[in-house]
LODREN-230752 format. One record per atom (N, C-alpha, C): residue in three letters; x, y, z. Coordinates in steps of 0.02 Angstrom, whole numbers, padded with zeros to 5 digits, always signed. Layout:
residues N
ALAXYZ
...
//
This chain:
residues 130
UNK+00797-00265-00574
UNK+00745-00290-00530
UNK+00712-00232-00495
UNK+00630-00241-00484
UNK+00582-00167-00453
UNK+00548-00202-00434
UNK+00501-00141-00400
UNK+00483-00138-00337
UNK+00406-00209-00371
UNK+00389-00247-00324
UNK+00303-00280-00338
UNK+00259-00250-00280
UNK+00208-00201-00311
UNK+00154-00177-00273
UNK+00084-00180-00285
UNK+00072-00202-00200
UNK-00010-00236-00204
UNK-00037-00157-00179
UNK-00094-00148-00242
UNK-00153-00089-00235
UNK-00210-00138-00226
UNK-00239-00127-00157
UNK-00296-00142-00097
UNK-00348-00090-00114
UNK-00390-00098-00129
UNK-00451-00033-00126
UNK-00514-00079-00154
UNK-00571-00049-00151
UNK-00648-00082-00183
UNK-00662-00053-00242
UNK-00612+00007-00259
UNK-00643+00019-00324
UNK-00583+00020-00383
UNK-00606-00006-00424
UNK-00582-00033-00487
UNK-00533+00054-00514
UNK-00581+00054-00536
UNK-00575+00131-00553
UNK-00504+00186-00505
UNK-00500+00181-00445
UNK-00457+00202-00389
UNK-00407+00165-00410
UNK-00397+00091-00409
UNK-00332+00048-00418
UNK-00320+00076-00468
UNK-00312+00100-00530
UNK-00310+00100-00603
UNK-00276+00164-00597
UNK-00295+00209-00578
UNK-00283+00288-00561
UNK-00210+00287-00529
UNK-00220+00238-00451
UNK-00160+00229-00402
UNK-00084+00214-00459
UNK-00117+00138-00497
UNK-00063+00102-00547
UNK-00035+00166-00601
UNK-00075+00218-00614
UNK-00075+00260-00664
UNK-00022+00322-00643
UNK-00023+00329-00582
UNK+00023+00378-00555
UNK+00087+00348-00522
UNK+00082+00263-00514
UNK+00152+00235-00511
UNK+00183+00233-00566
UNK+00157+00241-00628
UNK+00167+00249-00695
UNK+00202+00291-00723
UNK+00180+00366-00682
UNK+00201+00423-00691
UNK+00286+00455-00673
UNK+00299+00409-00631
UNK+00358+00418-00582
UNK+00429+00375-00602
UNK+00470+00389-00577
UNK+00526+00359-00594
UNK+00557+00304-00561
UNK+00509+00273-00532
UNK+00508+00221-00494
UNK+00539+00144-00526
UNK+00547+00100-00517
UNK+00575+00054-00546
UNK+00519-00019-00522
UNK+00471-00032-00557
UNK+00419-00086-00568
UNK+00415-00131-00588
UNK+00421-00201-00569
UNK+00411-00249-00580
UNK+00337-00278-00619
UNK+00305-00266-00550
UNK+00240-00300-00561
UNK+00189-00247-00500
UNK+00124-00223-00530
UNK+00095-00218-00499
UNK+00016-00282-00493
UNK+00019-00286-00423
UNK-00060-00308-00420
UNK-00104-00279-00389
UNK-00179-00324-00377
UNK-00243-00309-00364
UNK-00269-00340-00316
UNK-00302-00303-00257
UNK-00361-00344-00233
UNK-00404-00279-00210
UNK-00489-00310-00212
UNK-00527-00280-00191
UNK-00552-00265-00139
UNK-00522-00315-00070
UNK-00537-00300-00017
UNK-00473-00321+00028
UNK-00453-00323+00074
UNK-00404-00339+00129
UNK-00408-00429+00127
UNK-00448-00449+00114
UNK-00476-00526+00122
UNK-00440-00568+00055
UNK-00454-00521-00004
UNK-00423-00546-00072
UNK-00368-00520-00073
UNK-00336-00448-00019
UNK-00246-00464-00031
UNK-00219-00513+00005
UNK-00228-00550+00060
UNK-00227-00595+00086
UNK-00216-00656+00060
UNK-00266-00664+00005
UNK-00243-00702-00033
UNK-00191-00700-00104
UNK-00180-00643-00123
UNK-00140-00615-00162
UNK-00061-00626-00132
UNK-00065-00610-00054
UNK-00004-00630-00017
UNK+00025-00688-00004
UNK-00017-00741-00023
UNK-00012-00804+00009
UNK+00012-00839-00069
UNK+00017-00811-00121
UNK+00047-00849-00178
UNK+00096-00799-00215
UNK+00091-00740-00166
UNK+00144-00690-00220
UNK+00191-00637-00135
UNK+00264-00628-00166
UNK+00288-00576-00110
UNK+00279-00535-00145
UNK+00255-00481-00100
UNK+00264-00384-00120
UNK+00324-00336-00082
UNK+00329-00287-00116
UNK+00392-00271-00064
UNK+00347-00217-00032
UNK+00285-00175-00041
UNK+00252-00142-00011
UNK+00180-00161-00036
UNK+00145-00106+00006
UNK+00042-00124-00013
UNK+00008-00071-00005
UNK-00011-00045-00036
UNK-00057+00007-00027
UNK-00144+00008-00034
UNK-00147+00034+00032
UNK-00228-00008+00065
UNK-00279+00075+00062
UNK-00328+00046+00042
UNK-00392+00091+00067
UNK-00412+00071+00140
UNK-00443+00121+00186
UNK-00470+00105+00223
UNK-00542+00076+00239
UNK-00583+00101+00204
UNK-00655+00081+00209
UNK-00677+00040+00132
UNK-00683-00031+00162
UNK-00694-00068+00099
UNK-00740-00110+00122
UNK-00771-00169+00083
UNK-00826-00216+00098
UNK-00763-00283+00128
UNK-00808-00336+00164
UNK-00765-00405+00196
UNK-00728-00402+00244
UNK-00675-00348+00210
UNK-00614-00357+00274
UNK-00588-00258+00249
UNK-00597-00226+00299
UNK-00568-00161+00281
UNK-00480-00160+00307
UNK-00467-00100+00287
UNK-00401-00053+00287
UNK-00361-00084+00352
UNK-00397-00070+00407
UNK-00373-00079+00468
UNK-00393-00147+00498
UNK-00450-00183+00469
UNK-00440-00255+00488
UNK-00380-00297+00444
UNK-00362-00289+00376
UNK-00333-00292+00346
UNK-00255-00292+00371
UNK-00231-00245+00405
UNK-00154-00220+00447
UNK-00134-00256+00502
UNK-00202-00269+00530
UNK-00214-00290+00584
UNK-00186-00363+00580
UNK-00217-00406+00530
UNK-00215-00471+00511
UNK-00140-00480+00508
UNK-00120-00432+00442
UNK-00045-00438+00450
UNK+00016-00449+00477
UNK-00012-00396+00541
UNK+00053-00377+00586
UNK+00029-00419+00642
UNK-00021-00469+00648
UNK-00026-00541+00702
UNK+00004-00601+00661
UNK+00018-00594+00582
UNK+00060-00627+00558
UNK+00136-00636+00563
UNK+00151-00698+00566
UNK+00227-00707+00575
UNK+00293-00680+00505
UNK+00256-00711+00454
UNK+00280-00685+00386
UNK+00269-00618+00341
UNK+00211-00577+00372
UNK+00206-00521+00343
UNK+00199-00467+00408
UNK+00206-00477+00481
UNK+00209-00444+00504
UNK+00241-00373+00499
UNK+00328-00373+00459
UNK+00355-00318+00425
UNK+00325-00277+00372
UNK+00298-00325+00343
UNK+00279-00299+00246
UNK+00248-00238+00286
UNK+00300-00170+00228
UNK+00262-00109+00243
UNK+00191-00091+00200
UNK+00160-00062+00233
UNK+00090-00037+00194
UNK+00066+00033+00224
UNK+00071+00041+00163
UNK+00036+00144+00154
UNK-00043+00135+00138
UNK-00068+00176+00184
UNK-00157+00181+00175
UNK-00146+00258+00134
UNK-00190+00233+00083
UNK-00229+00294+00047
UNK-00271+00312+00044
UNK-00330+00362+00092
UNK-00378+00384+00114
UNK-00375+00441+00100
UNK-00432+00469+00102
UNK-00457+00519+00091
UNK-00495+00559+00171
UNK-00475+00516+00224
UNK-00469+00553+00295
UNK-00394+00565+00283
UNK-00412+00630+00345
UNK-00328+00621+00369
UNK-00347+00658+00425
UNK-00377+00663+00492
UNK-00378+00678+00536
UNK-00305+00669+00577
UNK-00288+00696+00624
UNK-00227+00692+00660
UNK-00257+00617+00706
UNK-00297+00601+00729
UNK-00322+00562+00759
UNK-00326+00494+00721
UNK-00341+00507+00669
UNK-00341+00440+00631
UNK-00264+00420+00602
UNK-00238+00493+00579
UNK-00177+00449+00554
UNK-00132+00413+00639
UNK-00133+00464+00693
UNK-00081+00421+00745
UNK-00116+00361+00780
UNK-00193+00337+00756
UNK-00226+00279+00749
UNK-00190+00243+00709
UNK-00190+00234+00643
UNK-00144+00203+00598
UNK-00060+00188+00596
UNK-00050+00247+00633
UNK+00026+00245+00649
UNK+00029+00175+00707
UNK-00001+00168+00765
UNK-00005+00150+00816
UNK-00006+00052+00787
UNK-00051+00046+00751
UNK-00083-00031+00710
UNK-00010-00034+00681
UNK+00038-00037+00634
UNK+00079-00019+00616
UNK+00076-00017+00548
UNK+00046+00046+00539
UNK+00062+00072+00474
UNK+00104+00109+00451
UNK+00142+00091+00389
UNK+00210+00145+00377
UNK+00207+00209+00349
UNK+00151+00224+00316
UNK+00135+00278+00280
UNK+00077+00283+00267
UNK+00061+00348+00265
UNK-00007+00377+00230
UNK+00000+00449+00157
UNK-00047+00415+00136
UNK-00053+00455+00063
UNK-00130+00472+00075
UNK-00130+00559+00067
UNK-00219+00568+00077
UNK-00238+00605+00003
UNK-00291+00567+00006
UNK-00332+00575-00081
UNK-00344+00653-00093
UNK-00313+00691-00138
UNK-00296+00662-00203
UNK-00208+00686-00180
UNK-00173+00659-00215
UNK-00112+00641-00202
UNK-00063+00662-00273
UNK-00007+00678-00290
UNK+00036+00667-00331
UNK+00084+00615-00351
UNK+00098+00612-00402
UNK+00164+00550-00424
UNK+00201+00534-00379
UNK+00232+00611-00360
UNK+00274+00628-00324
UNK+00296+00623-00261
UNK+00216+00635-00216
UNK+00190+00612-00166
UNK+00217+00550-00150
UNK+00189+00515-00193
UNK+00195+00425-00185
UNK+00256+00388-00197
UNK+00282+00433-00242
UNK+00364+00407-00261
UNK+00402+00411-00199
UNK+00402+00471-00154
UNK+00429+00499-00111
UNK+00423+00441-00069
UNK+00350+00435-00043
UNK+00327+00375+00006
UNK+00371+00302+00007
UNK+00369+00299-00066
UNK+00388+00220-00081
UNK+00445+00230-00059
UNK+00492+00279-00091
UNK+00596+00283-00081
UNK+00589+00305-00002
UNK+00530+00336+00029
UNK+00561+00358+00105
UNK+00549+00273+00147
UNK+00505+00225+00123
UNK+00512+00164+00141
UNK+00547+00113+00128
UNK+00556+00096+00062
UNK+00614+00062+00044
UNK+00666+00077+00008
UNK+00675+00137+00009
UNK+00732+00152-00006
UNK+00738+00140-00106
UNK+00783+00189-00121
UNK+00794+00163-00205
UNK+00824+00099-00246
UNK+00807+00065-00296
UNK+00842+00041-00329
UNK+00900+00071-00352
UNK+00918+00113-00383
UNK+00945+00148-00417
UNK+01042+00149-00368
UNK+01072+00136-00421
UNK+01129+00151-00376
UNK+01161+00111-00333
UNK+01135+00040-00330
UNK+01124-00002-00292
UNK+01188-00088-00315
UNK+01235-00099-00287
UNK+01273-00149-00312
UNK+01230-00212-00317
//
């Protein structure tokens, strides 16, 4: 049994890349999914559990941080961790994001490795596991 992760972003192209370097890693995957804005993971959430999400910040409908926001005023996904992958990384913005409760940040362009790290420093490994 692995990890199910929702990739949040507006561009097609970015999700594909993201899925491509969870690919890369030694991670243990179930299922990855898709939405294009914060509004359509929302609904992605509401018929599927993820064990993490990884969000863009600046998107069309519902962005990054309205998106977290929604979440963590939710009763059932208030926990679900989610890593923003941006391409800011001001000190200001990430302890902005820290503050909303975000669990991690990944800033563009990123490694396998990077992200593998992210995922096992959040939930921890399958691997090894009774």
């Amino acid at each position: 049994m692995g990890y199910t992760i929702l990739l949040v972003d507006d561009s097609e192209t970015i999700r594909l890349a993201i899925a491509r370097a969870i690919g890369m890693t030694d991670l243990v995957v179930d299922e990855i999914l898709q939405a294009g804005n914060g509004k359509e993971a929302l609904a992605v959430l509401a018929n599927k559990w993820v064990d993490i999400v990884f969000s863009d910040i600046n998107m069309p409908e519902m962005n990054g941080i309205e998106f977290v926001t929604e979440l963590r005023a939710s009763g059932e996904y208030a926990k679900l961790p989610v890593v923003i992958i941006s391409t800011e990384g001001s000190k200001s913005r990430m302890d902005d994001l820290q503050s909303r409760g975000v669990n991690g940040y990944l800033r563009k362009p990123f490694t396998p490795e990077q992200l593998r790290d992210t995922v096992l420093g959040i939930l921890g490994s399958w691997h090894g596991k009774n």
